[in-house]
C-alpha positions as CSV (number, residue, x, y, z in Angstrom):
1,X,0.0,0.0,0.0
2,X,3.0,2.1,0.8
3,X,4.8,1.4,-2.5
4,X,1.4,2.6,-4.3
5,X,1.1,5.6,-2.4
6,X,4.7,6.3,-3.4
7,X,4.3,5.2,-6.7
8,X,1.5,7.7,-7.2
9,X,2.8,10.7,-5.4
10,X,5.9,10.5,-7.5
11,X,3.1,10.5,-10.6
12,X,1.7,13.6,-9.5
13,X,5.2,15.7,-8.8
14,X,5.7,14.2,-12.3
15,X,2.8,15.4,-14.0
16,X,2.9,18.9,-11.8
17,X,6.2,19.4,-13.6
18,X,5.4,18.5,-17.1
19,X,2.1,21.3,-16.6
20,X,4.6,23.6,-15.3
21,X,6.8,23.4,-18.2
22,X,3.8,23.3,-20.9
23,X,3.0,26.2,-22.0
24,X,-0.8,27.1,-23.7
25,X,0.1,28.5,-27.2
26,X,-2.3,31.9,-27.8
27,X,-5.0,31.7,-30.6
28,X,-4.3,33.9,-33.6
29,X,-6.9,36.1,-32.5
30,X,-5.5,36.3,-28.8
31,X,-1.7,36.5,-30.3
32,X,-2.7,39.4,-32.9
33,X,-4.7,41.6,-30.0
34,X,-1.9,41.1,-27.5
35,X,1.1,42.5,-30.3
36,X,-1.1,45.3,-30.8
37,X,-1.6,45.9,-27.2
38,X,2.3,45.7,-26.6
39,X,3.0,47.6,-29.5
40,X,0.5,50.7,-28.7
41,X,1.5,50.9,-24.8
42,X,5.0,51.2,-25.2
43,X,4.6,54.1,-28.1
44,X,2.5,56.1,-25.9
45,X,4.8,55.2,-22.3
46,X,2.5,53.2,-20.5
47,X,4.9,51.1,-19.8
48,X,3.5,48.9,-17.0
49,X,0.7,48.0,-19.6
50,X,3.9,47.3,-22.0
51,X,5.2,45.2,-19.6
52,X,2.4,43.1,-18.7
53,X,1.1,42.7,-22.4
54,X,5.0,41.1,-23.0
55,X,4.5,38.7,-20.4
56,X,1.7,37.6,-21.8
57,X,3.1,37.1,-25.1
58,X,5.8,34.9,-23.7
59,X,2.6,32.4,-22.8
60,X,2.9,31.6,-26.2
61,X,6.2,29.9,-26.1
62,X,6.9,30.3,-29.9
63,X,9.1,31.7,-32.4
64,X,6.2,34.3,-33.7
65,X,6.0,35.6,-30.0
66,X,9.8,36.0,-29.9
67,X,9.9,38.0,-32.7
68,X,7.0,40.5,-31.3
69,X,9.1,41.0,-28.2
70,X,12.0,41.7,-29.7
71,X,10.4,44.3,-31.8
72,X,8.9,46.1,-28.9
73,X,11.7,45.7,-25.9
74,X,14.8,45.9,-27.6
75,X,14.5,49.2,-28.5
76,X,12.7,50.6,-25.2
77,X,14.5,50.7,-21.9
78,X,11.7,50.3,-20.0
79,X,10.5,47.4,-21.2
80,X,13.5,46.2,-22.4
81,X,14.3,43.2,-18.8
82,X,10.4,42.4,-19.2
83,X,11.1,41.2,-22.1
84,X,13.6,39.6,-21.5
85,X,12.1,38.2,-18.6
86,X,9.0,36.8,-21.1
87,X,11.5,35.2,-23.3
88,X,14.2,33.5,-21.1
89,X,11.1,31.7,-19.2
90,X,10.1,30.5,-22.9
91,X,10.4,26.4,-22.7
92,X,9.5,25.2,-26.7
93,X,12.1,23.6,-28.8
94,X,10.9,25.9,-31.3
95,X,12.2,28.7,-29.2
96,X,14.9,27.7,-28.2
97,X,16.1,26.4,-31.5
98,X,15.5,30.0,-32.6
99,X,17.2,31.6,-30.0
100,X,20.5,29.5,-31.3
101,X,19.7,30.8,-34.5
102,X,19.4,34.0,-34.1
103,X,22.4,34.0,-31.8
104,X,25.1,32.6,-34.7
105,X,23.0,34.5,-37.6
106,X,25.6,37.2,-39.2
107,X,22.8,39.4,-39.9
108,X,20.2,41.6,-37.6
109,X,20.0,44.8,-35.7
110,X,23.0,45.4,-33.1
111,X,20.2,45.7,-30.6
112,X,18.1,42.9,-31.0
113,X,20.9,40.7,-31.1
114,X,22.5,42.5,-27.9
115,X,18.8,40.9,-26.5
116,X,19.2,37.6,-27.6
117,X,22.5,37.4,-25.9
118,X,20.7,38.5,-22.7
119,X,18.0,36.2,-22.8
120,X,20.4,33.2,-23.4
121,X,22.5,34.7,-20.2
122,X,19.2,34.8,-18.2
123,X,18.4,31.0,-18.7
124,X,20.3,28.1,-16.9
125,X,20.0,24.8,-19.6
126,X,23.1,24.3,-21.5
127,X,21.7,24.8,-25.0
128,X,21.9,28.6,-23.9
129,X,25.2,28.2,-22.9
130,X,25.9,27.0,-26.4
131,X,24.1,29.6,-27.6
132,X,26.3,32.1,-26.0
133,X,29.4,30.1,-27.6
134,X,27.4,30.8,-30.9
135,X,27.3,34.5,-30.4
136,X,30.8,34.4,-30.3
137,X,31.4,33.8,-33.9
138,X,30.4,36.8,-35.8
139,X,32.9,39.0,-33.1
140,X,34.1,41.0,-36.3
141,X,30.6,42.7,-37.6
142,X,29.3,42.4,-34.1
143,X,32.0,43.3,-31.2
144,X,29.5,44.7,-28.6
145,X,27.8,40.9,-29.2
146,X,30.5,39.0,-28.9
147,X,31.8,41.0,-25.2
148,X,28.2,40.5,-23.4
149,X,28.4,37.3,-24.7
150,X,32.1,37.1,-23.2
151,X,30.3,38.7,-20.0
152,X,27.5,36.4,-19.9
153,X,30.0,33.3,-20.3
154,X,32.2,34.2,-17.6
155,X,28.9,35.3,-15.1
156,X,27.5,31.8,-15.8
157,X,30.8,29.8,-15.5
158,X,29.2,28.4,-18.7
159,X,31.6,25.2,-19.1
160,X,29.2,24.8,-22.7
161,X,30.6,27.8,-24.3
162,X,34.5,27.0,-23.7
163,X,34.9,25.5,-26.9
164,X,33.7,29.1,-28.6
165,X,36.0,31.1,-26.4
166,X,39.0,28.7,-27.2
167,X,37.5,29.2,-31.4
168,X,37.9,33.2,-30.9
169,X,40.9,33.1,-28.8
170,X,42.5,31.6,-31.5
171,X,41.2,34.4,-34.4
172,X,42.0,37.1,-31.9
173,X,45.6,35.9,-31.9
174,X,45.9,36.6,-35.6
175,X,43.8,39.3,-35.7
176,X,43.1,41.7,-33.1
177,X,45.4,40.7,-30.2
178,X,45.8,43.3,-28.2
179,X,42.1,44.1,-28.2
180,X,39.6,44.5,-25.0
181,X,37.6,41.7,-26.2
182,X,41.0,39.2,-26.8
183,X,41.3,40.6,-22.5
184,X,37.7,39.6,-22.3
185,X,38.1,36.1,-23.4
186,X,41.5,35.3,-21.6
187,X,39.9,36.8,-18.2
188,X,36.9,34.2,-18.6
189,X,38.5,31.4,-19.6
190,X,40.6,31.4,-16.9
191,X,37.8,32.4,-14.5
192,X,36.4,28.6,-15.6
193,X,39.2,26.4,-16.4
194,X,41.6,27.7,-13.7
195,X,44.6,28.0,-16.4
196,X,46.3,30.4,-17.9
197,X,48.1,29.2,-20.7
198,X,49.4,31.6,-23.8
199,X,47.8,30.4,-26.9
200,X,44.2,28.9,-28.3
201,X,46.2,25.2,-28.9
202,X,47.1,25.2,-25.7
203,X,43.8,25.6,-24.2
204,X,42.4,23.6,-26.5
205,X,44.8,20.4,-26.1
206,X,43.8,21.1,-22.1
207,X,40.3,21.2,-22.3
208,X,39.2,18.6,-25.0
209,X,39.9,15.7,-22.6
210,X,38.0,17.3,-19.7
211,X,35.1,19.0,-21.1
């Protein structure tokens, strides 16, 4: 009787967590009226509507809802952590596949990608961590990107992204050595590997046996 009990208690925490996680997508009808209503409060500065209508968005747990936020907060400081907030708490593959995308893409608007990496430094899985690694690459069109991303790497002790730091540690030592970001990227990969070593192979021979 006791090993039924148990048996369904451990059911229910199960199922409490799956419902946590699931998140109701919004009807087109629902989705369309809550963009507008984001859009409209944030023009005129009620911001506290703003905020609230973004949250709401983020129910939807989709790519088409990432996009809206990003239109809206990325460009508004007053909105701009609720929607981050909204986003980060986002669960879907679909998101976060798009998140990864968006990350690596070599295209976009310094600021919405700026919010991207902010949202992937907000979230704990380690598909944001790679994500942040991914950031990393387009450092030479993007160098505010690629130091928050630097930033958010080294906050995290993100142990995912090592392999992108080693990736632009080596380009920074043919191209832009003496740069802030190059002191960026030794300063965090030293902060989670506890070395110090001179050159990209080095860390590199180090860390592909342990990572």
């Amino acid at each position: 009787m006791k090993k039924r009990r148990a048996a369904i208690v451990v059911a229910m925490i199960a199922l409490s967590a799956t419902s946590a996680l699931a998140k109701p997508e919004l009807s087109k009808r629902e989705f369309n009226d809550l963009k507008k209503d984001a859009q409209r409060a944030a023009v005129s500065g009620d911001y506290n509507t703003a905020r609230a209508k973004l949250s709401e968005l983020g129910r939807d747990d989709s790519e088409r809802a990432i996009k809206e936020i990003v239109k809206v907060a990325a460009k508004i400081p007053e909105v701009y952590e609720a929607g981050v907030n909204a986003v980060a708490g986002m669960q879907s593959s679909e998101a976060i596949d798009y998140l990864l995308e968006e990350a690596e893409a070599s295209r976009g608007r310094l600021e919405e990608k700026i919010f991207v990496v902010d949202v992937l430094a907000a979230r704990r899985d380690d598909r944001s961590a790679e994500g942040l690694g991914l950031a990393l690459d387009g450092w030479k069109r993007y160098p505010a990107v690629a130091r928050a991303a630097v930033q958010a790497i080294e906050k995290r002790k993100a142990v995912k992204s090592v392999d992108g730091l080693i990736r632009l540690l080596g380009e920074l030592e043919e191209d832009d050595p003496d740069s802030l970001l190059m002191t960026q990227v030794r300063e965090a990969l030293v902060a989670i590997t506890g070395e110090t070593f001179e050159k990209a192979v080095d860390y590199r021979n180090f860390w592909e046996p342990r990572k």
